[in-house]
C-alpha positions as CSV (number, residue, x, y, z in Angstrom):
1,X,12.6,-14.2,-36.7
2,X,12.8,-10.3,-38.3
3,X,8.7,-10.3,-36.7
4,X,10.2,-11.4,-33.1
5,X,13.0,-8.5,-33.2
6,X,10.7,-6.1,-34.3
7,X,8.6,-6.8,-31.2
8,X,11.1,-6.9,-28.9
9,X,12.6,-3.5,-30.0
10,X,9.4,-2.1,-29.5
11,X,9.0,-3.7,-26.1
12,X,12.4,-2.1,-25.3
13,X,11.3,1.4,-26.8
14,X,8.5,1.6,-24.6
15,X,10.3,0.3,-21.3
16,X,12.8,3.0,-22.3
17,X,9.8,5.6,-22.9
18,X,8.3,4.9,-19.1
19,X,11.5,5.2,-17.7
20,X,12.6,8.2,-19.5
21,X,9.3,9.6,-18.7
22,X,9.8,8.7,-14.7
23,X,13.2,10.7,-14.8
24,X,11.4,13.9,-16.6
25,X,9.0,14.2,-13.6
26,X,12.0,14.2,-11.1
27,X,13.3,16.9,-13.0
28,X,10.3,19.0,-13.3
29,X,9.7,18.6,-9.8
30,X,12.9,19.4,-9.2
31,X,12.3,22.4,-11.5
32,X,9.4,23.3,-10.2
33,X,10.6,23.8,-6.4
34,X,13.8,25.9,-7.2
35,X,11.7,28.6,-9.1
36,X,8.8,28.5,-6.5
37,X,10.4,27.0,-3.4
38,X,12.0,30.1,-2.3
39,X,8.3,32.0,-1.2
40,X,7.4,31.5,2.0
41,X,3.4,30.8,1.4
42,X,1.1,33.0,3.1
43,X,-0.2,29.4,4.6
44,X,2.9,29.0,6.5
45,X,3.7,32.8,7.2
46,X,4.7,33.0,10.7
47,X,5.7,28.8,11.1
48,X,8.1,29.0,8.7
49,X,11.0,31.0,6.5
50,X,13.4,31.2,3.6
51,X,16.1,29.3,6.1
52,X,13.8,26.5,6.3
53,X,12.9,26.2,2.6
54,X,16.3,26.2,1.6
55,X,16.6,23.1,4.2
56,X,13.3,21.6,2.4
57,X,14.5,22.1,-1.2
58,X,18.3,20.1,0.1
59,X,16.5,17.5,1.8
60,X,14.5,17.0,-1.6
61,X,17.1,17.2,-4.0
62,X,19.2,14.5,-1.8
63,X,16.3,12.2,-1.7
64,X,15.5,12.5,-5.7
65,X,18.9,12.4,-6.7
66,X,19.9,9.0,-4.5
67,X,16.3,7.6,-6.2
68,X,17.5,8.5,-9.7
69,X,20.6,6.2,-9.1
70,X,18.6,3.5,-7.1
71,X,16.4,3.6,-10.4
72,X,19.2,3.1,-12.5
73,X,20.7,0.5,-11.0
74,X,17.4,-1.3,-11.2
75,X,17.2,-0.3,-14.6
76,X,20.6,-2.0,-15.7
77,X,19.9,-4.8,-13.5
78,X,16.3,-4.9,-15.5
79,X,17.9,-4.6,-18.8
80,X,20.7,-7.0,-18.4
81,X,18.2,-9.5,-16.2
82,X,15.6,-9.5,-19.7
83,X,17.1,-8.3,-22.6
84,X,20.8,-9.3,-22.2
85,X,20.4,-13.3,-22.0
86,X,20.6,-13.4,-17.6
87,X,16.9,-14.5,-17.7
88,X,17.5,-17.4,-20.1
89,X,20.8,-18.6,-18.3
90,X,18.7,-18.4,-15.1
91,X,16.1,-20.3,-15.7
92,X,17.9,-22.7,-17.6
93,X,20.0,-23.3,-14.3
94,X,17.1,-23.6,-12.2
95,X,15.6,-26.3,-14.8
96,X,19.0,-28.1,-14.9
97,X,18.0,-28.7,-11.1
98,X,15.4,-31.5,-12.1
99,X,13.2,-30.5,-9.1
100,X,10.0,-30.5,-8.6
101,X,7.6,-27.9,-9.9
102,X,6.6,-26.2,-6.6
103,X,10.5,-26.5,-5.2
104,X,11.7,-25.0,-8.4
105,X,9.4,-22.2,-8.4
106,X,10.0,-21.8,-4.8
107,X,13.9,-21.7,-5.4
108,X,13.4,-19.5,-8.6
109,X,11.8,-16.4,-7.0
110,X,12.9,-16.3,-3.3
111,X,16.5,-16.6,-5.0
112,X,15.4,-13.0,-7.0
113,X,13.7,-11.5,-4.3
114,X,17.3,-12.0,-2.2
115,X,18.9,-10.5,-5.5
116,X,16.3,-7.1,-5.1
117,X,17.0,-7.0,-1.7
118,X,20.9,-7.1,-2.1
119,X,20.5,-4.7,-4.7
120,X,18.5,-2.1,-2.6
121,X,21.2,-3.0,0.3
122,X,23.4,0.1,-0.2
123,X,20.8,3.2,-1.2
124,X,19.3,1.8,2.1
125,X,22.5,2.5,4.4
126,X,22.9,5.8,2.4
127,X,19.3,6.6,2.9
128,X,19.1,6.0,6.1
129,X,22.6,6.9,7.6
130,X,23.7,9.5,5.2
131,X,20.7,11.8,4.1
132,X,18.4,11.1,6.9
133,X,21.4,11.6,9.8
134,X,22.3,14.8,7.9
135,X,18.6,16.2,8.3
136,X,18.5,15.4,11.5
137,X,15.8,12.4,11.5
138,X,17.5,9.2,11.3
139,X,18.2,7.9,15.3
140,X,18.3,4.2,14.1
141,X,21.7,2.3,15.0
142,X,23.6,0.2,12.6
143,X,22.7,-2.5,15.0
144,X,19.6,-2.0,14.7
145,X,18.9,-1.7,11.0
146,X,20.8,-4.6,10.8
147,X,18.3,-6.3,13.3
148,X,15.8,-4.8,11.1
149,X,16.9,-6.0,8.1
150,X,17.4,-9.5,9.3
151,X,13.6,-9.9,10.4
152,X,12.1,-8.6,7.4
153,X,14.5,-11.1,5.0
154,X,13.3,-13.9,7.2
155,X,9.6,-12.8,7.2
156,X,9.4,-12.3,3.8
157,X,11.2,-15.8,3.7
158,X,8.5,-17.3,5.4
159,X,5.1,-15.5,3.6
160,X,6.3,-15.4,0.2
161,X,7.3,-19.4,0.7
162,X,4.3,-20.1,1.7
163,X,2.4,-18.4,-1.2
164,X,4.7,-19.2,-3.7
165,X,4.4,-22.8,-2.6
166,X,0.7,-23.2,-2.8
167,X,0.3,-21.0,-5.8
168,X,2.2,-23.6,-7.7
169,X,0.6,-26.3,-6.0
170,X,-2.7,-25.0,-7.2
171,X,-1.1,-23.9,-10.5
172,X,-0.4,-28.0,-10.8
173,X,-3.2,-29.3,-9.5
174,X,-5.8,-27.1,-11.5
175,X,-4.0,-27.1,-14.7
176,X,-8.1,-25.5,-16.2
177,X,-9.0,-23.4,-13.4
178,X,-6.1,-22.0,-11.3
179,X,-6.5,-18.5,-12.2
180,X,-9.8,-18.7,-10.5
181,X,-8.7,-21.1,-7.5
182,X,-5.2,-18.7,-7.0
183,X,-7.4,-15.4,-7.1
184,X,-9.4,-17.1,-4.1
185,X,-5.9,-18.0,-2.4
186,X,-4.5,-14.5,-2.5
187,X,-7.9,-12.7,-1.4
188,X,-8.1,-14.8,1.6
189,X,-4.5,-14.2,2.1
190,X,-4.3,-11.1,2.5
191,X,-6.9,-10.2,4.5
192,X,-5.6,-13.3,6.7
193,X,-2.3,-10.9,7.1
194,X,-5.0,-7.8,7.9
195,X,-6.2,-9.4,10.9
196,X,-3.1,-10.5,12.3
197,X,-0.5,-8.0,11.3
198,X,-1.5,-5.9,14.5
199,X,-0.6,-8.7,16.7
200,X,1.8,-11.0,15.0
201,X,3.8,-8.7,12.0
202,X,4.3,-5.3,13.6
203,X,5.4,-6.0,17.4
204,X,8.5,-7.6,15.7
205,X,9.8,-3.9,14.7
206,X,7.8,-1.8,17.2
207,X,6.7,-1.7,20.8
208,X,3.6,-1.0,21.5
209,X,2.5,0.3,24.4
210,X,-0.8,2.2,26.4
211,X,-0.8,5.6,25.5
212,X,-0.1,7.5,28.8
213,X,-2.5,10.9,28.5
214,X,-5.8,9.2,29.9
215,X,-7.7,12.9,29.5
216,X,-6.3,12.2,25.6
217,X,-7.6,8.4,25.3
218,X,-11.0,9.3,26.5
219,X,-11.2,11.9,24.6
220,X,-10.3,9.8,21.4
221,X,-12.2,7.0,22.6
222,X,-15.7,9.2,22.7
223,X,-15.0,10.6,19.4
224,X,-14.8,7.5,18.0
225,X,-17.8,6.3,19.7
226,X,-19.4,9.0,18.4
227,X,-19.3,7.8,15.0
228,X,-19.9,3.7,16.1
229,X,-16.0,3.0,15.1
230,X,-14.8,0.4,17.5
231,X,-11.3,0.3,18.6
232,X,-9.8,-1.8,21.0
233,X,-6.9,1.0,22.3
234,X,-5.2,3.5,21.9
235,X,-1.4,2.7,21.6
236,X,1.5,4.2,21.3
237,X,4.4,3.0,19.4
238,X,8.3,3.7,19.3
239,X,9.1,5.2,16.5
240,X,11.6,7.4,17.8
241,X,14.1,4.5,18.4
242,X,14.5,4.6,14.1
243,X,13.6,8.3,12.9
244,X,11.7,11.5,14.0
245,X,9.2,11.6,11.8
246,X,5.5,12.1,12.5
247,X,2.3,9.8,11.7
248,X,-0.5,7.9,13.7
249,X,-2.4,5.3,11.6
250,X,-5.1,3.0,12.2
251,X,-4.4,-0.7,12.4
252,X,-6.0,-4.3,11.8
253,X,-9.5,-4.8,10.3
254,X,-13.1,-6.1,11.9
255,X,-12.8,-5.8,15.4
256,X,-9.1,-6.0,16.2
257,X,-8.6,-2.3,14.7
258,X,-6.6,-0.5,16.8
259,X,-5.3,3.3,16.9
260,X,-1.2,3.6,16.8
261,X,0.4,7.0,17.2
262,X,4.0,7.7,17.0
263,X,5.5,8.8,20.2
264,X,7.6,11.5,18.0
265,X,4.1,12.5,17.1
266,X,2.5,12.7,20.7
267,X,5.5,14.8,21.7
268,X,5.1,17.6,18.9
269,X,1.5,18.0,19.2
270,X,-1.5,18.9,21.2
271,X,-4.2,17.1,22.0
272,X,-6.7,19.0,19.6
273,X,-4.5,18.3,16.7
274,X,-3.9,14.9,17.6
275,X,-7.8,14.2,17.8
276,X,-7.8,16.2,14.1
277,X,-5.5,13.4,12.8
278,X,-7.1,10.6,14.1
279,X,-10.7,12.3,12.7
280,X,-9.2,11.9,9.6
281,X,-8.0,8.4,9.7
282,X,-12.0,7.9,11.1
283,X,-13.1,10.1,7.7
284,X,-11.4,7.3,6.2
285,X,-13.2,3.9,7.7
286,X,-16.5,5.9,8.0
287,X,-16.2,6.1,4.4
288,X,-15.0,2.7,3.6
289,X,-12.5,4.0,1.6
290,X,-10.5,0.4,2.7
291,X,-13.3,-1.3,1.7
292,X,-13.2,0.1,-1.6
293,X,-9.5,0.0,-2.3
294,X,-9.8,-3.6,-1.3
295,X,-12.6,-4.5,-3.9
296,X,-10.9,-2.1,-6.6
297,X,-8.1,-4.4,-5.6
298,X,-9.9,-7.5,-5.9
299,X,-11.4,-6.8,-9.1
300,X,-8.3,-5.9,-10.5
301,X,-7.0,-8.8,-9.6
302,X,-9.5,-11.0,-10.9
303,X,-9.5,-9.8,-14.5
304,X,-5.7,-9.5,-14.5
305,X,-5.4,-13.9,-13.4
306,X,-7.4,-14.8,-16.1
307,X,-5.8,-12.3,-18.9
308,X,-2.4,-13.8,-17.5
309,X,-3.4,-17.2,-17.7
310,X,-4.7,-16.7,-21.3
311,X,-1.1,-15.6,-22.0
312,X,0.6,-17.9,-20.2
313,X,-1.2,-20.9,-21.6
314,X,0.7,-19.8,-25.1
315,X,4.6,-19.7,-25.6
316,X,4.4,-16.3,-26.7
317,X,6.7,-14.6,-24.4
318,X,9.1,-17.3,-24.0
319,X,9.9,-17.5,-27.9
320,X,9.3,-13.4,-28.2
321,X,12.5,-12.9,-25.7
322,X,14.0,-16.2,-27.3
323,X,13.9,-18.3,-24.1
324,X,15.0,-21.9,-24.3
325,X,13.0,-23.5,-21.8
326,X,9.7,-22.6,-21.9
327,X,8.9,-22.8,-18.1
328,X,6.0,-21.0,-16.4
329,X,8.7,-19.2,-14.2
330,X,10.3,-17.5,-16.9
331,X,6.7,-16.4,-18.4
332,X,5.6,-15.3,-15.2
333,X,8.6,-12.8,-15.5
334,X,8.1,-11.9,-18.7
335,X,4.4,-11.1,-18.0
336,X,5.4,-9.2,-14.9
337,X,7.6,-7.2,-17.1
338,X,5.2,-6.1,-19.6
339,X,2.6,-5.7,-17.2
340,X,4.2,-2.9,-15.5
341,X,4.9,-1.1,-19.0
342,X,1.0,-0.9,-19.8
343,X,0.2,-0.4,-16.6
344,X,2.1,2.6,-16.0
345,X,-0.1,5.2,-18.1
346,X,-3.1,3.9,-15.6
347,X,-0.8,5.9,-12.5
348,X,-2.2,8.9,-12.5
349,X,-6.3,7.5,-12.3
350,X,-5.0,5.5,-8.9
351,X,-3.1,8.6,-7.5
352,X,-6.3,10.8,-8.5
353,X,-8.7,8.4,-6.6
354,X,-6.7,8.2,-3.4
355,X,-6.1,12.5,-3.4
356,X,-10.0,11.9,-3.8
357,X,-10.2,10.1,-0.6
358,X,-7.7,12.0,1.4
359,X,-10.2,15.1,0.4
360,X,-13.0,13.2,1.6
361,X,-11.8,12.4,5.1
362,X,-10.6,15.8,5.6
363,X,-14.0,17.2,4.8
364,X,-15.5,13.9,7.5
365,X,-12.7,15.4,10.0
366,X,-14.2,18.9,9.4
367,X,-17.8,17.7,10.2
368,X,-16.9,15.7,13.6
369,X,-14.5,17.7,14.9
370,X,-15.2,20.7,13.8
371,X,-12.0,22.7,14.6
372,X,-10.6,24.4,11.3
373,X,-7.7,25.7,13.3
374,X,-6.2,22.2,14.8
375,X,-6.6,20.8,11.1
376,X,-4.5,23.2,9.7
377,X,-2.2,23.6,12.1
378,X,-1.5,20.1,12.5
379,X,-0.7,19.7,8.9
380,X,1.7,22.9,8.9
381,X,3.0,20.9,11.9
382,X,3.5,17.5,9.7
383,X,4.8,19.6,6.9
384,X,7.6,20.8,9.1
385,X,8.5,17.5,10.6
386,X,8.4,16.4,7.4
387,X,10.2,18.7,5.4
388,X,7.7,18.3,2.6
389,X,8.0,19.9,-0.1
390,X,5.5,23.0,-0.4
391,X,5.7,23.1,-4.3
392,X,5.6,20.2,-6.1
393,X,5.3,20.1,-9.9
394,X,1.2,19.5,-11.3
395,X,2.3,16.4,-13.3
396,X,4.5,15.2,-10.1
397,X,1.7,15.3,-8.1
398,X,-0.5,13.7,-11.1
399,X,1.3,10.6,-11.2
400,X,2.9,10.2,-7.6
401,X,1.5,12.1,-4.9
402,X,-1.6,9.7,-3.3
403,X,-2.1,12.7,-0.9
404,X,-3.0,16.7,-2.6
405,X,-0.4,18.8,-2.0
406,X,-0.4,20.5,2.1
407,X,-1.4,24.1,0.6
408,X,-4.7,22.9,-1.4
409,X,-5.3,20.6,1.4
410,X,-5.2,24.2,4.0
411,X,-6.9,26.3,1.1
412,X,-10.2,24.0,1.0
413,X,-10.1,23.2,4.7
414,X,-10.3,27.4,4.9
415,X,-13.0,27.6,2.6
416,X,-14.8,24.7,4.0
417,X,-18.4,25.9,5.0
């Protein structure tokens, strides 16, 4: 028993630790902006001034402060959900049920992932209403995030019942080999989702329409021909109806990819640096940088079905967090919750590899298009819409920031040869 205890405290020390830890970087990012954020940089001399960096530093500070408090309310819930007994009452219920074993693991986690989503329910409002309408980007009615927020409870209703479902119905019907058989399940999955996400998952939010600058689509349509990247259209989608912020993205895989650029975008910028932005979503197919986050993914996944169902063939974590039942549900939980504690020092290495990338395609962009100015100009212009923050703090942008900060990305676009 004195073993157990000794375990868990050290379980709870480390959660503790990696939270702690999450709360030091918003303060040293924090930090780092008020004694820097003040200097216009020569980058943005002429686009910008102190007016506007004042705006940028309030508009962080708002957003860091309301995800400190989000954070800890998920912290509580966390502790009180594990440590505090909720987790064992829980499952117990669900177990009292006398169901079967996919209907119970059915009920047991779409009945948390409604708890998470009731949770998140009022940073969302204040997000969205609150700091965003004060900023000047939120144009969303309540009407409509409530439209919103009714689609994507049912849609997540529907996809994670059906992978729940089968995963336990393989889990029961391959008792040996389901790691392997459930690794299958979810690859085939998710690219299943890939393919008809552009058709089926994203006109439920957004309209999608012809993008009406035919000099523009031709233009974008011979630069991608250019480099043999098949697109289907060019569209253009509403994202003005919910918030005035900028992007353009490419969407679907194979041959159903397809090029979506916000209308807030199409309206802020010319065509030279819209064909800059979409030369760098290009850097990034040409480069199968997809691909390869896909079979990192994979991988990943792979070796972390088996560890888990090593662990989860033992009653380890069930009698290590003194859980009555020993049902695979409550594991899975447990393992869920550990797994994020190791996996947390691993951050950094993914956020280093994507900044990679993002360098990568800027350099491809560079060589196709050829047109330094539009490049930087159209990520002063993103910056701006943005209101990004020009100086974030080095260990920030270590562990969080899958993109380099704008100023390195303008220094080594400058002194690209």
């Amino acid at each position: 028993m004195l073993i157990v205890k000794f375990y868990l405290i050290i379980i709870s020390c480390l959660y503790i630790l990696k939270e702690g830890f999450q709360y030091l970087l918003r303060y040293l990012n924090l930090r780092h902006m008020k004694s820097f954020g003040n200097n216009v940089p020569p980058e943005f001399e002429g686009y910008i001034n102190r007016d506007f960096l004042k705006k940028v530093q309030d508009y962080e500070r708002e957003k860091t402060k309301i995800d400190i408090i989000s954070s800890l309310s998920g912290n509580i819930a966390t502790i009180i959900f594990i440590f505090l007994g909720l987790l064992d009452y829980y499952n117990n219920w669900i177990n009292s049920l006398n169901l079967s074993f996919i209907v119970s693991g059915l009920i047991f986690f779409l009945l948390l992932s409604y708890a998470s989503t009731i949770i998140s329910i009022p940073f969302s409002l204040y997000i969205n209403f609150k700091i965003e309408n004060k900023y000047g980007f939120n144009t969303m009615t309540f009407k409509l995030w409530i439209q919103d927020f009714m689609k994507s409870v049912l849609l997540s209703t529907i996809l994670n019942g059906i992978v729940i479902s089968i995963a336990f119905w393989i889990i029961q019907g391959n008792p040996e080999y389901w790691w392997l058989w459930l690794w299958l399940f979810f690859m085939t999955f998710s690219i299943f989702i890939m393919y008809i996400a552009p058709y089926v998952i994203e006109p439920l939010f957004n309209k999608f329409t012809p993008i009406e600058n035919p000099v523009l689509e031709n233009r974008i349509q011979e630069v991608m021909e250019k480099i043999k990247i098949k697109v289907t259209r060019v569209f253009k989608m509403d994202a003005s109806k919910r918030s005035k912020h900028t992007n353009a993205y490419f969407s679907g895989i194979g041959k159903v990819k397809r090029i979506i650029l916000y209308d807030t975008l199409l309206e802020s910028m010319s065509d030279d640096e819209i064909i800059a932005v979409l030369a760098h979503e290009a850097g990034h197919w040409k480069k199968r940088h997809v691909l390869k986050m896909v079979i990192a993914a994979e991988v990943l996944s792979f070796i972390g079905l088996y560890i888990s169902f090593r662990i989860l063939q033992t009653d380890m974590l069930t009698q290590l967090f003194m859980i009555k039942q020993n049902t695979l549900f409550a594991k899975i939980i447990l393992l869920g919750f550990i797994g994020g504690i190791i996996s947390f020092p691993f951050t950094p290495f993914a956020s280093y590899i994507s900044r990679r990338f993002e360098n990568q395609a800027d350099e491809f962009a560079l060589k196709l298009f050829n047109n330094k100015e539009a490049m930087i100009s159209t990520l002063i212009k993103l910056s701006k819409d943005n209101l990004s923050n020009l100086y974030p703090h080095p260990l920030y942008v270590a562990f969080y920031y899958s993109h380099p900060p704008v100023i390195d990305r303008i220094n080594k676009i400058k002194k690209y040869l």
